[in-house]
C-alpha positions in Angstrom: -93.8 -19.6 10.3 -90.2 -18.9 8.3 -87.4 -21.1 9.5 -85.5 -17.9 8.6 -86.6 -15.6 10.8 -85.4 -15.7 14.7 -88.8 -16.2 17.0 -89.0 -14.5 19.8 -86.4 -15.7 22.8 -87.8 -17.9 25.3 -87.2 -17.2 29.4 -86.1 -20.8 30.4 -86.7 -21.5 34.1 -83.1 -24.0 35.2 -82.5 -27.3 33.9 -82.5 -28.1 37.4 -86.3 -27.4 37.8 -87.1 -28.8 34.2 -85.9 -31.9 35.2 -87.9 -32.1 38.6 -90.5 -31.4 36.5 -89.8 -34.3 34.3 -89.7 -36.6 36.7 -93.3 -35.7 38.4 -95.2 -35.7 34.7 -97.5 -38.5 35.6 -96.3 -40.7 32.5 -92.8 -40.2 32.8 -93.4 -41.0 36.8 -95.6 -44.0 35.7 -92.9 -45.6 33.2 -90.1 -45.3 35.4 -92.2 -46.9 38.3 -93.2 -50.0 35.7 -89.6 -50.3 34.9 -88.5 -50.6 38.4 -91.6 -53.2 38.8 -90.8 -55.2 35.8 -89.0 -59.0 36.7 -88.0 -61.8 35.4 -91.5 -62.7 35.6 -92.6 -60.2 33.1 -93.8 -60.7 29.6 -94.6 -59.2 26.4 -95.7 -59.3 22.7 -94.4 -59.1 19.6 -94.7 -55.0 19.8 -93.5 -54.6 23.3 -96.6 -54.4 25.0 -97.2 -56.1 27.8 -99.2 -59.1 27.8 -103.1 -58.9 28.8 -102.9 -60.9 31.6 -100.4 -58.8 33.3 -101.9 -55.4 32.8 -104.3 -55.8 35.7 -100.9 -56.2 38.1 -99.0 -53.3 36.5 -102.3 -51.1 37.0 -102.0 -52.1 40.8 -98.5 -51.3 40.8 -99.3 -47.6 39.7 -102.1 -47.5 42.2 -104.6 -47.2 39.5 -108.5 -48.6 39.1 -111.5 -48.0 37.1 -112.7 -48.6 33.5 -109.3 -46.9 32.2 -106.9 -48.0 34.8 -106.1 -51.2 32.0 -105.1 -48.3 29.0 -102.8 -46.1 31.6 -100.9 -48.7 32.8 -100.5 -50.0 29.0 -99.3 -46.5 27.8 -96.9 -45.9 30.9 -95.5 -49.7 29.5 -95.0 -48.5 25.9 -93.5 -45.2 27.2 -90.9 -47.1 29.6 -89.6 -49.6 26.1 -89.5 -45.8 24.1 -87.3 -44.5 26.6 -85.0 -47.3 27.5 -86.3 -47.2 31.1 -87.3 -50.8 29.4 -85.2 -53.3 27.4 -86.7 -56.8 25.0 -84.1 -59.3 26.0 -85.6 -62.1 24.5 -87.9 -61.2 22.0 -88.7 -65.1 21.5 -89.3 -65.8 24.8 -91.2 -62.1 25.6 -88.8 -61.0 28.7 -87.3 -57.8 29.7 -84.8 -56.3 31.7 -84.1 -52.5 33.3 -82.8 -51.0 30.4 -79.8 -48.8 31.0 -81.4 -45.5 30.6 -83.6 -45.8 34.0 -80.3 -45.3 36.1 -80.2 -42.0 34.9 -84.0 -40.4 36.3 -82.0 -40.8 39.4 -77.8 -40.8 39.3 -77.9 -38.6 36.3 -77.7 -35.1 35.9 -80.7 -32.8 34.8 -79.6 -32.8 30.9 -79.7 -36.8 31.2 -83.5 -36.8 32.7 -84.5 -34.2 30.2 -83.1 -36.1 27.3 -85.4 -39.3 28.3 -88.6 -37.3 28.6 -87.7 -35.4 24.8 -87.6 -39.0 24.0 -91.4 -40.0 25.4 -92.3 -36.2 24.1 -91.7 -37.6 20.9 -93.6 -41.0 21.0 -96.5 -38.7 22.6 -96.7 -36.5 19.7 -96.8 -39.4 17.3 -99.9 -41.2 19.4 -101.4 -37.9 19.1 -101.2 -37.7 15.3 -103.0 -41.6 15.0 -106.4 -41.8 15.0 -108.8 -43.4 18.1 -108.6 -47.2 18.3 -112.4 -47.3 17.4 -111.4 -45.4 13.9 -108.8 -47.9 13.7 -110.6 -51.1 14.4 -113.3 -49.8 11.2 -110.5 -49.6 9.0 -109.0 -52.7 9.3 -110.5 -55.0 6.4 -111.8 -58.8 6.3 -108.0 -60.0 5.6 -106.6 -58.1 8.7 -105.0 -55.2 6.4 -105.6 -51.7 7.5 -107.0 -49.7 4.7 -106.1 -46.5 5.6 -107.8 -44.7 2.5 -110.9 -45.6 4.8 -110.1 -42.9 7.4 -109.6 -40.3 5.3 -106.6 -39.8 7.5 -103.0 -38.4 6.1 -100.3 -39.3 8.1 -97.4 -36.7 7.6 -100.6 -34.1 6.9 -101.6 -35.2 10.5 -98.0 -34.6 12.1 -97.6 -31.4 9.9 -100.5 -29.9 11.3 -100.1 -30.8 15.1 -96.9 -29.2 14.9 -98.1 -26.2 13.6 -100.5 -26.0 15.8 -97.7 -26.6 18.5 -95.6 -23.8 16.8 -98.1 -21.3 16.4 -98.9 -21.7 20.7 -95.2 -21.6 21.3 -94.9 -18.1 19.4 -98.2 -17.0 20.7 -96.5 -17.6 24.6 -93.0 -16.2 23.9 -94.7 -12.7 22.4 -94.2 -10.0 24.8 -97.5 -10.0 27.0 -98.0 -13.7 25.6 -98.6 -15.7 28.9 -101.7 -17.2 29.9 -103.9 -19.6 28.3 -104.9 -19.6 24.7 -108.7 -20.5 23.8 -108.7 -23.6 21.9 -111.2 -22.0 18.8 -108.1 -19.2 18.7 -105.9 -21.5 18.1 -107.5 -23.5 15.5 -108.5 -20.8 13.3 -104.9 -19.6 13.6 -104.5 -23.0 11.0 -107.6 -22.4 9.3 -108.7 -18.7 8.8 -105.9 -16.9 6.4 -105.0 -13.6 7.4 -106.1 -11.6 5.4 -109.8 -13.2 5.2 -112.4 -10.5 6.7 -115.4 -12.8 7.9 -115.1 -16.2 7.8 -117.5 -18.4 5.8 -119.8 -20.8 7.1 -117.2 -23.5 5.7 -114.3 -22.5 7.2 -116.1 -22.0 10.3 -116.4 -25.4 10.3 -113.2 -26.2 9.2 -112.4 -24.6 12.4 -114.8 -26.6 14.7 -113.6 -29.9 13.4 -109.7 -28.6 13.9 -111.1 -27.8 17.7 -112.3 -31.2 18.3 -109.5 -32.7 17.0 -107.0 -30.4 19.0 -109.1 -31.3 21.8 -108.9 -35.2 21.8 -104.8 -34.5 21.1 -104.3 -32.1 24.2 -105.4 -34.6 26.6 -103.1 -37.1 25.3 -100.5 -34.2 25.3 -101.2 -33.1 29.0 -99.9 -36.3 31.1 -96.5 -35.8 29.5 -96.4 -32.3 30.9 -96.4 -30.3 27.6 -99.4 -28.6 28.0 -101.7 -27.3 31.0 -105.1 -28.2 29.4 -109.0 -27.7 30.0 -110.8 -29.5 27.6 -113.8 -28.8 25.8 -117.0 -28.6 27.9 -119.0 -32.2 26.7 -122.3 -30.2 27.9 -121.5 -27.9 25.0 -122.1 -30.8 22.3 -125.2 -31.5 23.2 -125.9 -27.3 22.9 -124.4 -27.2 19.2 -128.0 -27.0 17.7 -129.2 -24.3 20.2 -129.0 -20.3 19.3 -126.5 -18.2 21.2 -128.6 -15.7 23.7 -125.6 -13.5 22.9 -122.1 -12.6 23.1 -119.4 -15.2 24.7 -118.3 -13.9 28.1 -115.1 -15.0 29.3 -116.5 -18.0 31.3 -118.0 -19.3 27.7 -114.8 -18.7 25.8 -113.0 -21.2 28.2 -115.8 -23.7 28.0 -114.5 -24.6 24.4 -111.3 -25.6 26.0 -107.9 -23.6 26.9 -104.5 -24.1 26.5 -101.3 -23.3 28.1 -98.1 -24.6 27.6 -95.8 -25.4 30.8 -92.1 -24.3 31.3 -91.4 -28.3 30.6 -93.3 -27.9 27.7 -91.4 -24.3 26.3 -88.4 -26.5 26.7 -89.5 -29.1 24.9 -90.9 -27.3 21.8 -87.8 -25.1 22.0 -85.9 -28.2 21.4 -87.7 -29.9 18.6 -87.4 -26.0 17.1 -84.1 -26.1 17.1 -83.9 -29.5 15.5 -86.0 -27.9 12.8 -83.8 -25.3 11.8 -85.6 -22.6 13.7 -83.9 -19.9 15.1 -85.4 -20.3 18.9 -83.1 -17.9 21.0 -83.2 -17.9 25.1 -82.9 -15.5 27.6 -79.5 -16.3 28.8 -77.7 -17.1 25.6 -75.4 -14.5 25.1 -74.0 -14.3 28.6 -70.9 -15.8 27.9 -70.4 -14.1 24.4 -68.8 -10.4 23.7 -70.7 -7.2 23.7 -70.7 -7.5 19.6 -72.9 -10.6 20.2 -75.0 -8.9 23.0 -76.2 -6.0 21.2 -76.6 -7.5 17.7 -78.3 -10.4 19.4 -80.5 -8.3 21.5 -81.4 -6.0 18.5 -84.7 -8.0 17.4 -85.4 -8.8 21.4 -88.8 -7.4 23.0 -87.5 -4.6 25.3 -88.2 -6.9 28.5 -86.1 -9.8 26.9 -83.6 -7.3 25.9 -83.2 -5.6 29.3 -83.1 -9.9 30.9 -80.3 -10.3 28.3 -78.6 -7.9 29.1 -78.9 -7.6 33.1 -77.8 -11.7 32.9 -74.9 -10.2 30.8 -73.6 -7.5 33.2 -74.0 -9.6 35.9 -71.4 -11.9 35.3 -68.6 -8.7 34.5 -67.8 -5.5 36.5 -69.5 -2.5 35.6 -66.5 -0.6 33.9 -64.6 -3.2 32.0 -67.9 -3.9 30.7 -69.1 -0.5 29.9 -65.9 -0.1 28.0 -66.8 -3.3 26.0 -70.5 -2.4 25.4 -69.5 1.4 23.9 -66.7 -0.6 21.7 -69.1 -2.5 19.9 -71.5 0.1 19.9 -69.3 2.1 17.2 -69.8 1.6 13.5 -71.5 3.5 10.5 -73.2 -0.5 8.9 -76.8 -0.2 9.2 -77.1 -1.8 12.3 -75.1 0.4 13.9 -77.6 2.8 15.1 -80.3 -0.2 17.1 -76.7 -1.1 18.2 -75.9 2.2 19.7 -79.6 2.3 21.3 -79.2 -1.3 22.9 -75.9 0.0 24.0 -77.3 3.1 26.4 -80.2 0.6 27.4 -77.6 -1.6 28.9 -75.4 1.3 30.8 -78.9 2.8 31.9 -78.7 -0.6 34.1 -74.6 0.5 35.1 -74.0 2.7 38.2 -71.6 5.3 38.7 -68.8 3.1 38.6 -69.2 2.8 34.5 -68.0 6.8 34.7 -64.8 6.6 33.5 -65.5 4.8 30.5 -68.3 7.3 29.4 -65.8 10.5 29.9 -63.3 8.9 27.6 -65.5 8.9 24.7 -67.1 12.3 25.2 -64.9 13.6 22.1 -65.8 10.4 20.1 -68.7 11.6 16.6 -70.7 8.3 17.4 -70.6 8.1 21.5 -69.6 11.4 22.4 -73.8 12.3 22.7 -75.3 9.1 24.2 -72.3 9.7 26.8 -73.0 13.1 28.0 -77.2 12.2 28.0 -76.1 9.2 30.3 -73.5 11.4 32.7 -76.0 13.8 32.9 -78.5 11.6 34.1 -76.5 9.7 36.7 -75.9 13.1 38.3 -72.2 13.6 37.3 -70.6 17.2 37.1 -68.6 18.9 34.4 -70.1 17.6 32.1 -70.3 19.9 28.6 -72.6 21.2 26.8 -73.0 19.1 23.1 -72.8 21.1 20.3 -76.0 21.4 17.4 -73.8 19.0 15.2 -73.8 16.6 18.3 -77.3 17.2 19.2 -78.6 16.6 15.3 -76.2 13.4 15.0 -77.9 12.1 17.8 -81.3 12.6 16.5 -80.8 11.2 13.7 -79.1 8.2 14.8 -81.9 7.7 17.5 -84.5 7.7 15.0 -82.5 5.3 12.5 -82.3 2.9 15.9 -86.3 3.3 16.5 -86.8 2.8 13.0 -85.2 -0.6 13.2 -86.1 -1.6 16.5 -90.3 -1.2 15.9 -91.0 0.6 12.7 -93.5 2.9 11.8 -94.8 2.7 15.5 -96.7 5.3 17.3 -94.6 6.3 19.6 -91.8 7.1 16.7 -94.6 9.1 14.7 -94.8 11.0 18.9 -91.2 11.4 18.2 -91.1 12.7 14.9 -94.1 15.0 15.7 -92.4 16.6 18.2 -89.4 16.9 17.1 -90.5 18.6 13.9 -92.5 21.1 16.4 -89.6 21.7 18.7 -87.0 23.1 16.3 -89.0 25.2 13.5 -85.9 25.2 11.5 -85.2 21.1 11.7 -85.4 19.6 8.2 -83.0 22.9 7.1 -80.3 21.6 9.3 -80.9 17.8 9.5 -80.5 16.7 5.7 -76.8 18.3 6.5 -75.5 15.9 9.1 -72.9 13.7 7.8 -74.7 9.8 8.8 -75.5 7.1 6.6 -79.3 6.9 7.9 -80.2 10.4 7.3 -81.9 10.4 4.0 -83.9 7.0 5.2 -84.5 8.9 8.8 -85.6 12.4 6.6 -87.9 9.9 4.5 -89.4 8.3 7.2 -90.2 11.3 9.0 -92.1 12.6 5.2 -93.7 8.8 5.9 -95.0 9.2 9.5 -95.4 13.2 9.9 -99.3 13.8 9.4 -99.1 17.0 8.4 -99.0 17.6 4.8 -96.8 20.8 4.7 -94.2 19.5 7.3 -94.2 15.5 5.4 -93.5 17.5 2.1 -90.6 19.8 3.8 -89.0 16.4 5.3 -89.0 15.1 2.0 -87.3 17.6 -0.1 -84.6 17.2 3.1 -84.0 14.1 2.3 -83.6 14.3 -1.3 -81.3 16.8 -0.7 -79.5 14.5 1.9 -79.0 11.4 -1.0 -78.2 13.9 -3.0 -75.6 14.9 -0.6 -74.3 11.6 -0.5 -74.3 10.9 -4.0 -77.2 8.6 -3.9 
C-alpha cells in the first residue's frame, strides 16, 4: 500500500463514544482497576511486573479464576505501567504509586482517554509481534542468553508484517461495501498470494496456512484491547487437516477458519497509527470547516456514499444559498480537475432545496455553469427556465464525461454512457471534436477506447484527432 496515495476516508463514529468504548475494553478496564487497587503495599521487579506472590490478589481484585486468571491479571499490570495508569517510585525498593495519567479515564475529556488506550494499542501490537513464552523459554541458552537465531524469528519482519496485515483489513473495511467480517485465510493470502499469480502453488498455499495460524494466535491477543471483533480458528479443524474435503466450503466452513472484524475503536486506532505513518487516511467529516475549493477537490477521489456524507456534513453547518454560491464558485475552472469538480458540485446542490434558486439563475449565462444550472432548475420544478443552446448542450457532455472519466474510469456504466450517446445523436463525433474544452480530445479518445463498435470507435477517433489538432496538440 503507497503512502502516496489517499485510502479511502473512514466514517468515525464521536470521540465521545470512542472513548466509552475505551474505557469498557476489558484490558484497558482491568489496568485502570489494578491501578486504583495498587498501595503502598504493592511490589514489583526489576521489569515492572508485579511480583509472584501478589498476582493471586490482583487476580481477585479483577474478579478473575481459573488456570489463566494468574497471566490476565499480569498483562492488565504491565498495561497499567505502559500507560501511566502506574508509576515505579522506587525502583530499589519495588513500590508504586497512581501515576498521573489514571486521573484522566475519568476527569479528562474523550481525546485524553483515547490517547491512553493508543498508548496500550501500541504495547499490544508489540506483544503480538513476540513469539509464545514456550518458543521463548527454548531459545534461551545454558548461560541465560536468548539466541534468537534459534526461532527463526525476525523482529522488525514480524512488526512489518502484522501491520500489513492490519493495513490491508483497514482498507478492506473503509471500501465502499467493505463492512462485515473478513475470513482469516483472505486475509493472509492478501500477504502471501501476489496479484497477479493464477493458482497458487502447493507452497504458497502453505505459506498461507502458517500466516493463518499465526494471525490467529495475534488476534486473540489483539481482541481484549478492542481493536478487533474476532472468532478464532475452529481447534476441531487441526485435528481434520489430514482428512479430504467432501466438497466446496459453505459459508458456515469459511468462518470456521476464523473471522475478523475490526471495531469503530479499532478504525480509530489504525487510522491513527496511519496517520503517523505518513498515510493519507481521510475522514468523513474533515472538510466541514474548510471552503467549497477543499470540499469538492477533497471529495473528488471519495466513494459516492462518502462523498454525498461529506458533503451533507458540509451544507449542514451553512445556509443553502450562501453556500450554493460558494460551491458553483469553486466549481469554475478549465485545470483538469475542473470537470469531477463541476460533477461533485451538482451532487452537492442535488442535496439543496429551492432556496439555493437564486444562486443557479445568476450563472445561467456563465460557459462552465450555465448547463449544470438549467438541468438542476429544471429538476427542482422552477419556471422560465430557457432552453440551452447545442453549444451548451455539447459542452456539457463533454465536460460530464471528462468528470466520469476521472471519477471511475473506464467503468461500465461510462461505456452505457458513451454508447448511448453515440446512438442518440447520429451526427455526434461531427460536432463534438468542435467544442472549445480542454478534455475534448481525451473525452473523443476515450469514447474510440470504450465504444465497442468498430465503425463508431474509429469515427470517435478521427474526432479527436481533429480536436488536438484544433488545439494545437
Amino acid at each position: 500500500m503507497s503512502d502516496s496515495s489517499p485510502l479511502p476516508p473512514v466514517r468515525l463514529t464521536s470521540e465521545a463514544e470512542l472513548a466509552r468504548d475505551a474505557l469498557a475494553t476489558p484490558l484497558l478496564s482491568r489496568a485502570a482497576r489494578l491501578a486504583r487497587w495498587a498501595g503502598p503495599d504493592t511490589r514489583v521487579g526489576a521489569g515492572g511486573e508485579l511480583v509472584e506472590k501478589q498476582l493471586a490478589g490482583a487476580a481477585d481484585a479483577l474478579g478473575l479464576s481459573g488456570d489463566d486468571a494468574a497471566a490476565f491479571a499480569s498483562e492488565a499490570w504491565r498495561i497499567a505501567v505502559d500507560t501511566g495508569l502506574v508509576e515505579i517510585v522506587d525502583e530499589d525498593e519495588g513500590t508504586v504509586a497512581a501515576g498521573a495519567d489514571l486521573a484522566l479515564l475519568t476527569s479528562g475529556g474523550p481525546q485524553d482517554v483515547l490517547g491512553v488506550w493508543l498508548v496500550a494499542l501500541e504495547a499490544v501490537l508489540a506483544d503480538a509481534s513476540v513469539p509464545d513464552l514456550d518458543e521463548l523459554a527454548g531459545a534461551v541458552e545454558d548461560g541465560g542468553e536468548l539466541d534468537l537465531s534459534s526461532l527463526d524469528w525476525d523482529p522488525e519482519a514480524e512488526a512489518e508484517f502484522l501491520d500489513g496485515v492490519l493495513a490491508n483489513l483497514y482498507l478492506l473495511t473503509v471500501s465502499e461495501g467493505g463492512e462485515g467480517p473478513v475470513p482469516l485465510p483472505a486475509l493472509a493470502a492478501s500477504m502471501i498470494v501476489p496479484d497477479d499469480m493464477g493458482d497458487p502453488s502447493n507452497d504458497v498455499l502453505e505459506q498461507v496456512s502458517d500466516a493463518m495460524m499465526r494471525l490467529d494466535d495475534q488476534f486473540r491477543l489483539l481482541e481484549p484491547v478492542g481493536l478487533v471483533d474476532f472468532q478464532p480458528v475452529d481447534e476441531a479443524l487441526m485435528a481434520d487437516t489430514d482428512e479430504e474435503s467432501a466438497g466446496p466450503l459453505d459459508e458456515t466452513d469459511v468462518s470456521r477458519y476464523g473471522m475478523v472484524q475490526l471495531t469503530p475503536l479499532g478504525l480509530y486506532g489504525l487510522r491513527a497509527r496511519l496517520l503517523e505513518a505518513g498515510f493519507s487516511a481521510p475522514a468523513v467529516g474533515d472538510l466541514v470547516d474548510k471552503g467549497a475549493d477543499a470540499l469538492l477537490d477533497g471529495t473528488g477521489a471519495f466513494p459516492p456514499a462518502a462523498a454525498q456524507a461529506e458533503t451533507e456534513q458540509w451544507l449542514a453547518r451553512r445556509e443553502p444559498l450562501p453556500a450554493a454560491r460558494e460551491l458553483l464558485a469553486a466549481a469554475r475552472g478549465g485545470d483538469a480537475g475542473a470537470p469531477l469538480r463541476r460533477l461533485r458540485c451538482q451532487q452537492a446542490l442535488s442535496l439543496v432545496g429551492m432556496e439555493a434558486e437564486p444562486a443557479l439563475r445568476d450563472v445561467l449565462d456563465d460557459a462552465e455553469l450555465g448547463g449544470l444550472a438549467r438541468v438542476w432548475l429544471s429538476e427542482h420544478g422552477a419556471v422560465d427556465v430557457p432552453p440551452p443552446s447545442e453549444a451548451m448542450i455539447f459542452w456539457l457532455t463533454i465536460d460530464t464525461v471528462a468528470a466520469q472519466l476521472a471519477a471511475e474510469g473506464n467503468s461500465a456504466e461510462l461505456q452505457g454512457l458513451v454508447e448511448g450517446l453515440a446512438q442518440q445523436h447520429g451526427g455526434f463525433f461531427a460536432t463534438a471534436w468542435r467544442v472549445d474544452h480542454p478534455a475534448t480530445p481525451d473525452v473523443l479518445e476515450a469514447m474510440g477506447r470504450l465504444h465497442p463498435d468498430k465503425k463508431v470507435a474509429k469515427e470517435a477517433r478521427k474526432a479527436a484527432f481533429k480536436a488536438r489538432s484544433q488545439q494545437g496538440g
